[in-house]
GUMAR-725144 format. One line per field, with one value per residue (C-alpha): residue number from 1; chain; residue in three letters; x, y, z. Coordinates in pm, 1 decimal. Example, Ala and Ser with C-alpha at 12.3 -4.5 7.8 and 13.67 -1.06 7.14 Angstrom:
BEGIN
n <- [1_2]
chain <- [A_A]
res <- [Ala_Ser]
X <- [1230.0_1367.0]
Y <- [-450.0_-106.0]
Z <- [780.0_714.0]
This chain:
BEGIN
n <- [1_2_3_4_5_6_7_8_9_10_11_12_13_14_15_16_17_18_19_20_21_22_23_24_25_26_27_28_29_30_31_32_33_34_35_36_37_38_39_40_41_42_43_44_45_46_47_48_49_50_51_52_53_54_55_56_57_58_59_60_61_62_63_64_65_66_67_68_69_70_71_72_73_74_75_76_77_78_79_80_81_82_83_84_85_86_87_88_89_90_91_92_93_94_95_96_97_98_99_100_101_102_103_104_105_106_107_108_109_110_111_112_113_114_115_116_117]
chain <- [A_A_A_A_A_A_A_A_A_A_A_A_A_A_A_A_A_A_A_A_A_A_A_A_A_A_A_A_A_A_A_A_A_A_A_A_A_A_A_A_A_A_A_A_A_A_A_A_A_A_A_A_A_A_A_A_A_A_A_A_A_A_A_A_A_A_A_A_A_A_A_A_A_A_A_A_A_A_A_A_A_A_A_A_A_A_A_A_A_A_A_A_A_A_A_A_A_A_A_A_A_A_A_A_A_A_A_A_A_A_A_A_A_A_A_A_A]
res <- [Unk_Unk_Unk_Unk_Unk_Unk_Unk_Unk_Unk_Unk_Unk_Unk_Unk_Unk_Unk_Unk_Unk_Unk_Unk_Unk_Unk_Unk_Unk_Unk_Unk_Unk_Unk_Unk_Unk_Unk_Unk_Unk_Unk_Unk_Unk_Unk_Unk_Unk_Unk_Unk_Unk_Unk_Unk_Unk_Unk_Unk_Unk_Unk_Unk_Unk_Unk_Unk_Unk_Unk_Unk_Unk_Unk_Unk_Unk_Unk_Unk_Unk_Unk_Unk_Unk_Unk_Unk_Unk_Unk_Unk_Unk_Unk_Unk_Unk_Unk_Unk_Unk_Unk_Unk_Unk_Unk_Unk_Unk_Unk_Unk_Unk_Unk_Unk_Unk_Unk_Unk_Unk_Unk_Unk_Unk_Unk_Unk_Unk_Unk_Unk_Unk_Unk_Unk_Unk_Unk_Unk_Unk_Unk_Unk_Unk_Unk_Unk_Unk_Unk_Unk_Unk_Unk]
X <- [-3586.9_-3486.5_-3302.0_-3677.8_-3729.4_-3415.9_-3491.7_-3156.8_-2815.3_-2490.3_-2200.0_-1876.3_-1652.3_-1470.0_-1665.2_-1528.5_-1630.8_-1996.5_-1994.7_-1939.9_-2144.1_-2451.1_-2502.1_-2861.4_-2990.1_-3251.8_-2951.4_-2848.0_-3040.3_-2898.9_-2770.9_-2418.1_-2377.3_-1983.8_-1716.0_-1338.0_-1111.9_-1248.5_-1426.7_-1756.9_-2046.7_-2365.0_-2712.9_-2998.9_-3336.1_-3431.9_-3590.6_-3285.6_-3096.6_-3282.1_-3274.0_-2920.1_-2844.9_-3039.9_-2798.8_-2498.3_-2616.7_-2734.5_-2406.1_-2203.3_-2316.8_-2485.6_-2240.9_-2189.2_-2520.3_-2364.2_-2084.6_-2137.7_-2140.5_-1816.5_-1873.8_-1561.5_-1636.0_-1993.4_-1914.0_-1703.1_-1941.6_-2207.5_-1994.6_-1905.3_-2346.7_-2532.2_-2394.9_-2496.2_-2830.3_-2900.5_-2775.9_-3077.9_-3303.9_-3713.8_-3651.3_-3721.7_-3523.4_-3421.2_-3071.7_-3050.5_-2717.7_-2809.8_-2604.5_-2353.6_-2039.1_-1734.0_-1516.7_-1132.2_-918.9_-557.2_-258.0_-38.0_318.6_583.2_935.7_1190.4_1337.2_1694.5_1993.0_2116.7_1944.2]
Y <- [-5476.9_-5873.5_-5795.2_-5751.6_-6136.6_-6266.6_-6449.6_-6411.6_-6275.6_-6271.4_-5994.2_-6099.3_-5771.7_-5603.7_-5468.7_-5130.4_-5130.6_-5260.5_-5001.6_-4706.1_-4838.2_-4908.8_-4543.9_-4574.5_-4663.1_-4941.3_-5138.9_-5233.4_-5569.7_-5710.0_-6054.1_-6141.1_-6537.5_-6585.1_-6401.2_-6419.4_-6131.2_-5831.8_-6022.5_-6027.8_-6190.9_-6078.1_-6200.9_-5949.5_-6023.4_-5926.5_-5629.2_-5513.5_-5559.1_-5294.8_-5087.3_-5110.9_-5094.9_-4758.6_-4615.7_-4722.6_-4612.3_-4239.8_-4226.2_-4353.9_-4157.4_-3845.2_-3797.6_-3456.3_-3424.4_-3486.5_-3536.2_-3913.6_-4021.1_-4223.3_-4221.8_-4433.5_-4760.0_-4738.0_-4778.2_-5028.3_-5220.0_-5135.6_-5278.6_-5582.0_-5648.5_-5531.1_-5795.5_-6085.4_-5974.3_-5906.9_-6249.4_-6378.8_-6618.5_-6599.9_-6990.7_-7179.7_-7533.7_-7728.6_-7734.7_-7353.8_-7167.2_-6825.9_-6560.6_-6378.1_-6112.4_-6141.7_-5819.9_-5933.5_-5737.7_-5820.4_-5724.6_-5959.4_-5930.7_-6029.3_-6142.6_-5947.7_-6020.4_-6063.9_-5911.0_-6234.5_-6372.6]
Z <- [-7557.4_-7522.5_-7211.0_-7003.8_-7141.0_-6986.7_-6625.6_-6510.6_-6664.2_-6496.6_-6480.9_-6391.5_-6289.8_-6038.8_-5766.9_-5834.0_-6197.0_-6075.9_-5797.1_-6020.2_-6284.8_-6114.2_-5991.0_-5847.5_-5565.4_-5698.8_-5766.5_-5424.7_-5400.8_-5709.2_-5601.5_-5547.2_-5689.2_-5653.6_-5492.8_-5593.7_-5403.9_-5546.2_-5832.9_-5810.9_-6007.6_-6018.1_-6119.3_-6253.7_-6355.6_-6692.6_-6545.2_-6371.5_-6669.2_-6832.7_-6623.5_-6586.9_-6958.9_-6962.5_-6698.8_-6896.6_-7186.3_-7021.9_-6828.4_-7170.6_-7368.1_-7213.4_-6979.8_-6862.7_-6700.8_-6336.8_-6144.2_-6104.2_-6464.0_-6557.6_-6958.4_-6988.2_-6759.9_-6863.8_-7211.1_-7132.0_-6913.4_-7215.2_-7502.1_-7298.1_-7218.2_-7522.8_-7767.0_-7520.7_-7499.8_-7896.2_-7901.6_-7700.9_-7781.1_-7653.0_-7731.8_-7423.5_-7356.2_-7040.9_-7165.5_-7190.2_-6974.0_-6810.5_-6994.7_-6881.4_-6970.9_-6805.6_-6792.9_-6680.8_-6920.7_-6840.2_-6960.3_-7189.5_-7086.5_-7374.2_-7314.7_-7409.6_-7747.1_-7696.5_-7887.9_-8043.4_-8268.9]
């Protein structure tokens, strides 16, 4: 899996939708790099990131097995990851950016066509 490669990899999210994602325990000391309100981002090693990706992908897509699994927001969170890290490179260079997902969905508010034309 590329994602055991990667050094580090950042998730941008809510900490809600990390919180309820994460789901075990050996996820605690994953470290918090920025803080905005209640968005945080967070920086995994590559091992972490597997180990994360398996959860989502259990809890995603085998959920049912307990009452913790949130098959919705771990798809989501899934989704949002697994292109980034098929889109990895083993190609080391200086110039290279740590990768990283940002989940901010917000809703696009349109103004209301008038009656005149």
């Amino acid at each position: 899996m590329k994602a055991a490669g990667a050094t580090k990899f950042r998730i941008t999210c809510a900490k809600d939708l990390w919180e309820t994602t994460k789901a075990f325990k050996g996820m605690d000391d994953v470290t918090v790099v920025s803080r905005q309100g209640k968005v945080y981002t967070y920086e995994l090693t590559g091992n972490e990131l597997v180990a994360y990706l398996k959860e989502l992908n259990d809890n995603g897509h085998n959920a049912g097995w307990s009452s913790d699994d949130y098959p919705e927001q771990a798809i989501r969170m899934y989704d949002a990851i697994a292109p980034v890290v098929d889109a990895l490179s083993p190609t080391l260079r200086r110039d290279a950016v740590i990768p990283k997902v940002t989940l901010d969905d917000v809703v696009l508010t349109h103004p209301t066509p008038s009656a005149k034309p």
